[in-house]
Structure formats: C-alpha cells, structure tokens
C-alpha positions as CSV (number, residue, x, y, z in Angstrom):
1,X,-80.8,-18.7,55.5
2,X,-79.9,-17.4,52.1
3,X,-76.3,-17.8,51.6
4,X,-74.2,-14.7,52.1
5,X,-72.5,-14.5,48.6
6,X,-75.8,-13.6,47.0
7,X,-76.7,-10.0,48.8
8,X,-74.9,-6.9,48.8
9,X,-74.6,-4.0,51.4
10,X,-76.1,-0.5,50.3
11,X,-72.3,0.5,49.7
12,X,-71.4,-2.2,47.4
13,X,-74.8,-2.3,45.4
14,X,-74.2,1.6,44.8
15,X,-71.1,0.6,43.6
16,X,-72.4,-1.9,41.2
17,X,-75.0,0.8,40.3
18,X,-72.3,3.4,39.5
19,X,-70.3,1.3,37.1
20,X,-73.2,0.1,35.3
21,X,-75.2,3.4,35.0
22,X,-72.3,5.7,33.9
23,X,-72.4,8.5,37.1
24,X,-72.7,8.4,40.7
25,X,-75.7,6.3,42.4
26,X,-75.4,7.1,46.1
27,X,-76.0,4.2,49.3
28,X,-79.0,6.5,50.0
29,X,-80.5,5.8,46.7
30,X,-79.7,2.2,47.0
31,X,-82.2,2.4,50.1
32,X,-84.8,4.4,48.5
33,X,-84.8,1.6,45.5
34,X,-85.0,-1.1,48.7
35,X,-87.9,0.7,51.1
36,X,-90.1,1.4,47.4
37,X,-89.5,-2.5,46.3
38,X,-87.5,-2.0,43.5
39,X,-84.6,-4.1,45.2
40,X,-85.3,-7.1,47.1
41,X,-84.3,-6.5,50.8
42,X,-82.9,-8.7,53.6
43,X,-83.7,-6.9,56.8
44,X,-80.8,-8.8,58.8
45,X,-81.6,-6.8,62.3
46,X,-83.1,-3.8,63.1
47,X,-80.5,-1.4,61.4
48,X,-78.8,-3.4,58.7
49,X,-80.7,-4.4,55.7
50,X,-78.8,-6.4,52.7
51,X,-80.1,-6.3,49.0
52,X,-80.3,-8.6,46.6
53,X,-77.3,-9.0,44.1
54,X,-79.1,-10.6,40.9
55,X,-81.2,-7.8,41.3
56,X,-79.2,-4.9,41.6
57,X,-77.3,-6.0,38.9
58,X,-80.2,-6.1,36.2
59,X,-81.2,-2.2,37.7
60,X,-79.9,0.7,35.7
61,X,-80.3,4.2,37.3
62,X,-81.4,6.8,35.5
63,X,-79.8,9.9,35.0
64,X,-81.7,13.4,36.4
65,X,-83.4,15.9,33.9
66,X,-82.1,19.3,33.9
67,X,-85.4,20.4,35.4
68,X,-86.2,22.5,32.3
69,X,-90.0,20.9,31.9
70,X,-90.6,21.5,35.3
71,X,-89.2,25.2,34.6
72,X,-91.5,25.8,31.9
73,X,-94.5,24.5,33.5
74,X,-94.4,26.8,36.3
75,X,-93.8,29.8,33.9
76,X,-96.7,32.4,33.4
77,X,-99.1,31.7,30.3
78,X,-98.5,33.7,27.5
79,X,-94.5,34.3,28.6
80,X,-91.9,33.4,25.7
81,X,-89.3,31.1,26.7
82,X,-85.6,32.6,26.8
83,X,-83.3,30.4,24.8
C-alpha cells in the first residue's frame, strides 16, 4: 500500500497547481489531468481517487488563449481583421 504522505486529494493538488502556475487551476482540472494520464491516479474506492504528489508538483498548467486564433479562423475569406 503506498504510504499516504505521497498522494494528494483533487483539492490539495489544485492547490499546489495554483501556486505554482500563477492563476486558478480548479479540482475539476485536477481530474481531467488524472482520467487523460497526465497525473498518476490512486483509485482508492469507487468515488475517491488520490493523485500522485511528485507528480503534480513537476506539472505546470497552462494559462488559456484569448481565443483570438480560433476567432480568425472561423472569419470569412477575404474579411480584414478589426484591430
């Protein structure tokens, strides 16, 4: 059994995330990065799952785009852009 000291809760590891990644990283994320394999998971039962600390700790989130490439693909050919 791996000893408890060494994995985190999704509310603590989105703490961790927070202060190392400079804005707010949500518990939700925390389980999207878990349930894609980006954090190592501990599926304790069948609702709680525990992640990894070493590995949260080396994981920077990034922060969003504004959304303007996606903005400017979707615009009409031949349109100018409005800056």
């Amino acid at each position: 059994m791996p000893r408890k000291e060494e994995w985190l809760t999704s509310k603590q590891a989105a703490e961790i995330l927070t202060a190392s990644s400079g804005h707010t990283v949500l518990p939700d994320y925390v389980r999207v990065l878990g349930n894609s394999g980006k954090l190592t998971t501990w599926r304790v039962d069948d609702r709680t799952k525990l992640y990894l600390k070493s590995d949260v700790e080396k994981y920077t989130v990034g922060k969003r785009g504004t959304g303007e490439v996606r903005r400017e693909a979707r615009k009409p050919k031949g349109e100018k852009a409005i800056a």
